[in-house]
Z-matrix of the N, CA and C atoms (Angstrom, degrees):
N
C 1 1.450
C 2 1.532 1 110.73
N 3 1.357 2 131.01 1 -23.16
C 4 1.223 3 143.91 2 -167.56
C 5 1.957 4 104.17 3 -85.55
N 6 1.364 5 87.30 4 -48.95
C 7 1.222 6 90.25 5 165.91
C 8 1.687 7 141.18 6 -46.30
N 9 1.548 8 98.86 7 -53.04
C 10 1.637 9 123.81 8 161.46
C 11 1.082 10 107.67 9 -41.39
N 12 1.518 11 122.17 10 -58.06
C 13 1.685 12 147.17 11 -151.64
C 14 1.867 13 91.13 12 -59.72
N 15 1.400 14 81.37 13 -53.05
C 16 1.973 15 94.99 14 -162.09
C 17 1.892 16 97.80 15 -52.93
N 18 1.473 17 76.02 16 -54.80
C 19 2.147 18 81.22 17 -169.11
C 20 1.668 19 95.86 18 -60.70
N 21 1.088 20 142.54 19 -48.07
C 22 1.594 21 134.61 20 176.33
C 23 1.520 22 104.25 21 -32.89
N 24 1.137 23 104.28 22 -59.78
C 25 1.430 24 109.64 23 -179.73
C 26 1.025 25 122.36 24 -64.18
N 27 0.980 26 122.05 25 -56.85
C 28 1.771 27 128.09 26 178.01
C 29 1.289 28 110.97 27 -45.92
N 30 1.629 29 136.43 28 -48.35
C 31 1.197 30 130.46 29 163.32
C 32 1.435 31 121.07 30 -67.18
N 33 1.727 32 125.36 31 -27.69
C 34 1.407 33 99.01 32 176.75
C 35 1.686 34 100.02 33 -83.20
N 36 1.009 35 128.70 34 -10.17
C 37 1.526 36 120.54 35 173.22
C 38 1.630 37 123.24 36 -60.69
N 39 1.684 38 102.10 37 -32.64
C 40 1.517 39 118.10 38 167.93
C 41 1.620 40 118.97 39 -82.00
N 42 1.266 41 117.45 40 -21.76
C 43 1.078 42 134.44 41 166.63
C 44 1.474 43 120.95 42 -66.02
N 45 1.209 44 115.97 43 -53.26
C 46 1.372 45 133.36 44 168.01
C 47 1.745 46 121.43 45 -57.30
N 48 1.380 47 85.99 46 -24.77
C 49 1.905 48 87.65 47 -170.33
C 50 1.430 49 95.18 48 -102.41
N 51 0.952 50 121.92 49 9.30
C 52 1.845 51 125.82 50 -178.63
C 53 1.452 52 76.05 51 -96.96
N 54 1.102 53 124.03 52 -69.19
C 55 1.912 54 125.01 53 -138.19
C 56 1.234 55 99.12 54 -52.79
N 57 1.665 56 116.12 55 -39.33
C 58 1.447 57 139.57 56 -145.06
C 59 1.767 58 95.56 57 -72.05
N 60 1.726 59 105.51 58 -42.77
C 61 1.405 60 106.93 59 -172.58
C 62 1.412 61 114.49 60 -85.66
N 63 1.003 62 118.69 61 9.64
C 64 1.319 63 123.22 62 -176.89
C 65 1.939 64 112.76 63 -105.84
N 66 1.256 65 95.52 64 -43.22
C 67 1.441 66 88.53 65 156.60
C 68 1.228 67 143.55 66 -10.03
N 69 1.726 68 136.08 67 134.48
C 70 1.268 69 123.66 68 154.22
C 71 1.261 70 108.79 69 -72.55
N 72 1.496 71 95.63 70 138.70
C 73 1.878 72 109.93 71 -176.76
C 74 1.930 73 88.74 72 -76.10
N 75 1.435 74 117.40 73 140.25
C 76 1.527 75 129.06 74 -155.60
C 77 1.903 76 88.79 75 -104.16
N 78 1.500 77 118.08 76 -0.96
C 79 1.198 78 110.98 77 -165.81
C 80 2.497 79 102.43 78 -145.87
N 81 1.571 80 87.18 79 -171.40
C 82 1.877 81 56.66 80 171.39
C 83 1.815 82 91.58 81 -112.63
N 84 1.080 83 97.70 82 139.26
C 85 1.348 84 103.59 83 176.55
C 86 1.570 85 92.90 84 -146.01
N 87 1.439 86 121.30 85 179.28
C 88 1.308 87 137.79 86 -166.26
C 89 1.459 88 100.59 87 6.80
N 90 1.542 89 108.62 88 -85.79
C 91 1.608 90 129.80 89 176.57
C 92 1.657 91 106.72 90 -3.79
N 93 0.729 92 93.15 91 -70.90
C 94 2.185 93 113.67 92 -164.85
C 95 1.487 94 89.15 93 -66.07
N 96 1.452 95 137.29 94 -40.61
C 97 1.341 96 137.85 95 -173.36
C 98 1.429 97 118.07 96 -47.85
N 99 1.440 98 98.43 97 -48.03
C 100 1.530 99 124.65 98 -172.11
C 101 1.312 100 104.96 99 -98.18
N 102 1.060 101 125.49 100 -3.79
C 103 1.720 102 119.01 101 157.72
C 104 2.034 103 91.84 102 92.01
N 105 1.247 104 128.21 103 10.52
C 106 1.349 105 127.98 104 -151.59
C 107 1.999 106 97.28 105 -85.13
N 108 1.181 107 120.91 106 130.00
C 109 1.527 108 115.84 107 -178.96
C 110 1.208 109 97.98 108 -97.25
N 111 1.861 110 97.26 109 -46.12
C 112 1.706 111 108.28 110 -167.51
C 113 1.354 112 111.24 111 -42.47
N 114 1.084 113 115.60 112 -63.86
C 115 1.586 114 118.88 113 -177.30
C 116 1.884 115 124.91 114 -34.91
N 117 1.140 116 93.61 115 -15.68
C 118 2.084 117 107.10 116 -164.80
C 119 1.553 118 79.62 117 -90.29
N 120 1.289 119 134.43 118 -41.62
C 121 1.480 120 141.68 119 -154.34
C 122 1.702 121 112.74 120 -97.88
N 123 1.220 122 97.94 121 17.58
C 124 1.639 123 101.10 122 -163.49
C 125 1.876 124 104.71 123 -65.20
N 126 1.494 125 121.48 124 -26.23
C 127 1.251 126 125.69 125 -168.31
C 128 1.413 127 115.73 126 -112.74
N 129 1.608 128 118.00 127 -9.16
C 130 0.904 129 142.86 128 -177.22
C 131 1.812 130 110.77 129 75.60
N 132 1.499 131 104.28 130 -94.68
C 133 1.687 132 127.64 131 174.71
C 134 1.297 133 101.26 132 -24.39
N 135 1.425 134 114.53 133 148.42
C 136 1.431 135 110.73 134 161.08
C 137 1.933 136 115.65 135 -102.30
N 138 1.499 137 93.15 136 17.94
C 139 1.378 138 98.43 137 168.39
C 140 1.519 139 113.46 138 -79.20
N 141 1.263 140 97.11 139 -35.10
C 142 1.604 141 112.56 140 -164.41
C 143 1.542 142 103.79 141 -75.25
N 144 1.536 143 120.04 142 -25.82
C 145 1.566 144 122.46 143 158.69
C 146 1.375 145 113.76 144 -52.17
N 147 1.073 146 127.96 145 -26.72
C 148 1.959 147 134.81 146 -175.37
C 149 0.942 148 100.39 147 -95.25
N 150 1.575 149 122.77 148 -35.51
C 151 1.861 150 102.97 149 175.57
C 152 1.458 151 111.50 150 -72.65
N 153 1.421 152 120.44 151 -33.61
C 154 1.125 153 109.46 152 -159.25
C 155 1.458 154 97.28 153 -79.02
N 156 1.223 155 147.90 154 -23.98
C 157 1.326 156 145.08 155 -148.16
C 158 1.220 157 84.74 156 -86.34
N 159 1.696 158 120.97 157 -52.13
C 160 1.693 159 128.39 158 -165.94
C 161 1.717 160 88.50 159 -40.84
N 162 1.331 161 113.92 160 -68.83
C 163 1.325 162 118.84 161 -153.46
C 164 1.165 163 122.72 162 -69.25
N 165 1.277 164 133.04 163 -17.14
C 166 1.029 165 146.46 164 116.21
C 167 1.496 166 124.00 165 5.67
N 168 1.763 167 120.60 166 -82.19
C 169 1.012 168 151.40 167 152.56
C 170 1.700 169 106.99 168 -25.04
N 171 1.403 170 103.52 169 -58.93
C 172 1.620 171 125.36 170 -142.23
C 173 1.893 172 88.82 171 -77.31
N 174 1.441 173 107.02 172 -49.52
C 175 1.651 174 120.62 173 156.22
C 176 1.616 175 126.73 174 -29.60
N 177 1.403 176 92.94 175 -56.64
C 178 1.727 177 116.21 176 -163.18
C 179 1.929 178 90.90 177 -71.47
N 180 1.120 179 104.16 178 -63.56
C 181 1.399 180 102.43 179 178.87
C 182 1.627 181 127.07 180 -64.88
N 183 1.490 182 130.50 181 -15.65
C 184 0.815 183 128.31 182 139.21
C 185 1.613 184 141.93 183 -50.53
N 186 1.404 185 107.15 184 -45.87
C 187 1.290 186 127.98 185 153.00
C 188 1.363 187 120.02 186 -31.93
N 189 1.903 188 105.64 187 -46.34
C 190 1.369 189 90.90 188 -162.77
C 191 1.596 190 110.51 189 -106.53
N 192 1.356 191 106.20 190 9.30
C 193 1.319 192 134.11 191 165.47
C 194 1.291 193 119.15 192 -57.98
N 195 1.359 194 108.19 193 -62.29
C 196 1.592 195 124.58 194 -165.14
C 197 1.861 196 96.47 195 -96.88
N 198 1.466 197 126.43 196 -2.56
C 199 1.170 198 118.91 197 155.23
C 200 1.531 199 106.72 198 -75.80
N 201 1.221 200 121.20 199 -41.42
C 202 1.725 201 122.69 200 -172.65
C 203 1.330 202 111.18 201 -60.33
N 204 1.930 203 114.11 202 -23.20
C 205 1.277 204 98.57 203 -162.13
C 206 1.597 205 109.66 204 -85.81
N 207 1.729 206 90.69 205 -36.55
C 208 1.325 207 102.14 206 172.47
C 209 1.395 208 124.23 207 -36.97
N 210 1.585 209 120.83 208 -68.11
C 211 1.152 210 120.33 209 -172.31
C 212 1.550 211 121.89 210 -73.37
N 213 1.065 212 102.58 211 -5.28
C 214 2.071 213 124.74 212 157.32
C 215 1.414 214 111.74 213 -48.32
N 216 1.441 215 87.09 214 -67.15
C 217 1.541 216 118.64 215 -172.70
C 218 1.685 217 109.02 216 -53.08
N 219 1.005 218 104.76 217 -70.16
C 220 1.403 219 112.16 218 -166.16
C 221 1.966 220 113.55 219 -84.83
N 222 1.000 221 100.83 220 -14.92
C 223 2.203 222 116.88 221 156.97
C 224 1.747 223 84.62 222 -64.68
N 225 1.462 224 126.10 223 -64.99
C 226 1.564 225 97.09 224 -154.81
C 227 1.489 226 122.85 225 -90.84
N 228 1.846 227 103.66 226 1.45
C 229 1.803 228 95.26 227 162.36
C 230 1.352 229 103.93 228 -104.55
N 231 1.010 230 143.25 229 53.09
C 232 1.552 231 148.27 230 150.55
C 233 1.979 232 94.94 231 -124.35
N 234 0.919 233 127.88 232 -4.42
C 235 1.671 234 132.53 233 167.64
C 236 1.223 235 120.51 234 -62.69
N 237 1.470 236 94.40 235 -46.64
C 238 1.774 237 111.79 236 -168.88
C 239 1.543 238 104.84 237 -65.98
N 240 1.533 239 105.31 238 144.88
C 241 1.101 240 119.48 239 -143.83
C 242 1.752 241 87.79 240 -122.06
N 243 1.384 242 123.53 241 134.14
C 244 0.896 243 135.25 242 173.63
C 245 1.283 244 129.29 243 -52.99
N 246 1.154 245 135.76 244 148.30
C 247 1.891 246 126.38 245 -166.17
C 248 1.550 247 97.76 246 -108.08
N 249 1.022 248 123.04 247 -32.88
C 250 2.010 249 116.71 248 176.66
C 251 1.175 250 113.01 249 -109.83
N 252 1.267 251 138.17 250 88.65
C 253 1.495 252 155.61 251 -170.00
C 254 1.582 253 100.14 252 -88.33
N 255 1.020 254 119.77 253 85.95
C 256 1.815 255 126.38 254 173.14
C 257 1.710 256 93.94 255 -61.53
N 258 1.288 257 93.81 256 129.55
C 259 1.739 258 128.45 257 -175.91
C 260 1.468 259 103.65 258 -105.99
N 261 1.040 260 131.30 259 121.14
C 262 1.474 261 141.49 260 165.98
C 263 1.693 262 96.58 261 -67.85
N 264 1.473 263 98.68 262 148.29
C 265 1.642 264 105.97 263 174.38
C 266 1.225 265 89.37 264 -111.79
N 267 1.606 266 88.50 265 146.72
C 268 1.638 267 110.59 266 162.06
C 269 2.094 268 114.77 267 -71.62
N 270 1.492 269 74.25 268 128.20
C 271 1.843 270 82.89 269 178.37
C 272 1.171 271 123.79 270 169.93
């Protein structure tokens, strides 16, 4: 199950850093440096700027979802408490 957890993650983490680069930069950074327009225009619509931000979001919170479950998950099978506890004798 830990395993799954990891790969859940691992793809919305790759998922997320795609969305992230695709973005309009909200300021001038690199883009404006290099004189680049194309890049602001990569999606065209400015609808498609609100989805991507949504998804973005929709990513970020998933992420931190399936991090919570994980460490839920795997805190309560390292909990379990063993059934034959070997006792040292006195001597």
């Amino acid at each position: 199950m830990t395993t799954f957890l990891s790969i859940l993650i691992a793809l919305d983490s790759l998922m997320l850093i795609l969305v992230i680069l695709i973005q309009k930069p909200k300021g001038g950074g690199i883009d404006s440096t290099f004189g680049g327009l194309g890049a602001n225009q990569m999606l065209g619509a400015a609808k498609s700027v609100d989805f991507v931000e949504r998804l973005t979001w929709i990513l970020a919170a998933i992420l931190i979802i399936l991090s919570i479950i994980t460490a839920i998950y795997v805190g309560s099978v390292g909990l379990e408490a063993p059934t034959d506890i070997p006792l040292k004798s006195a001597g």
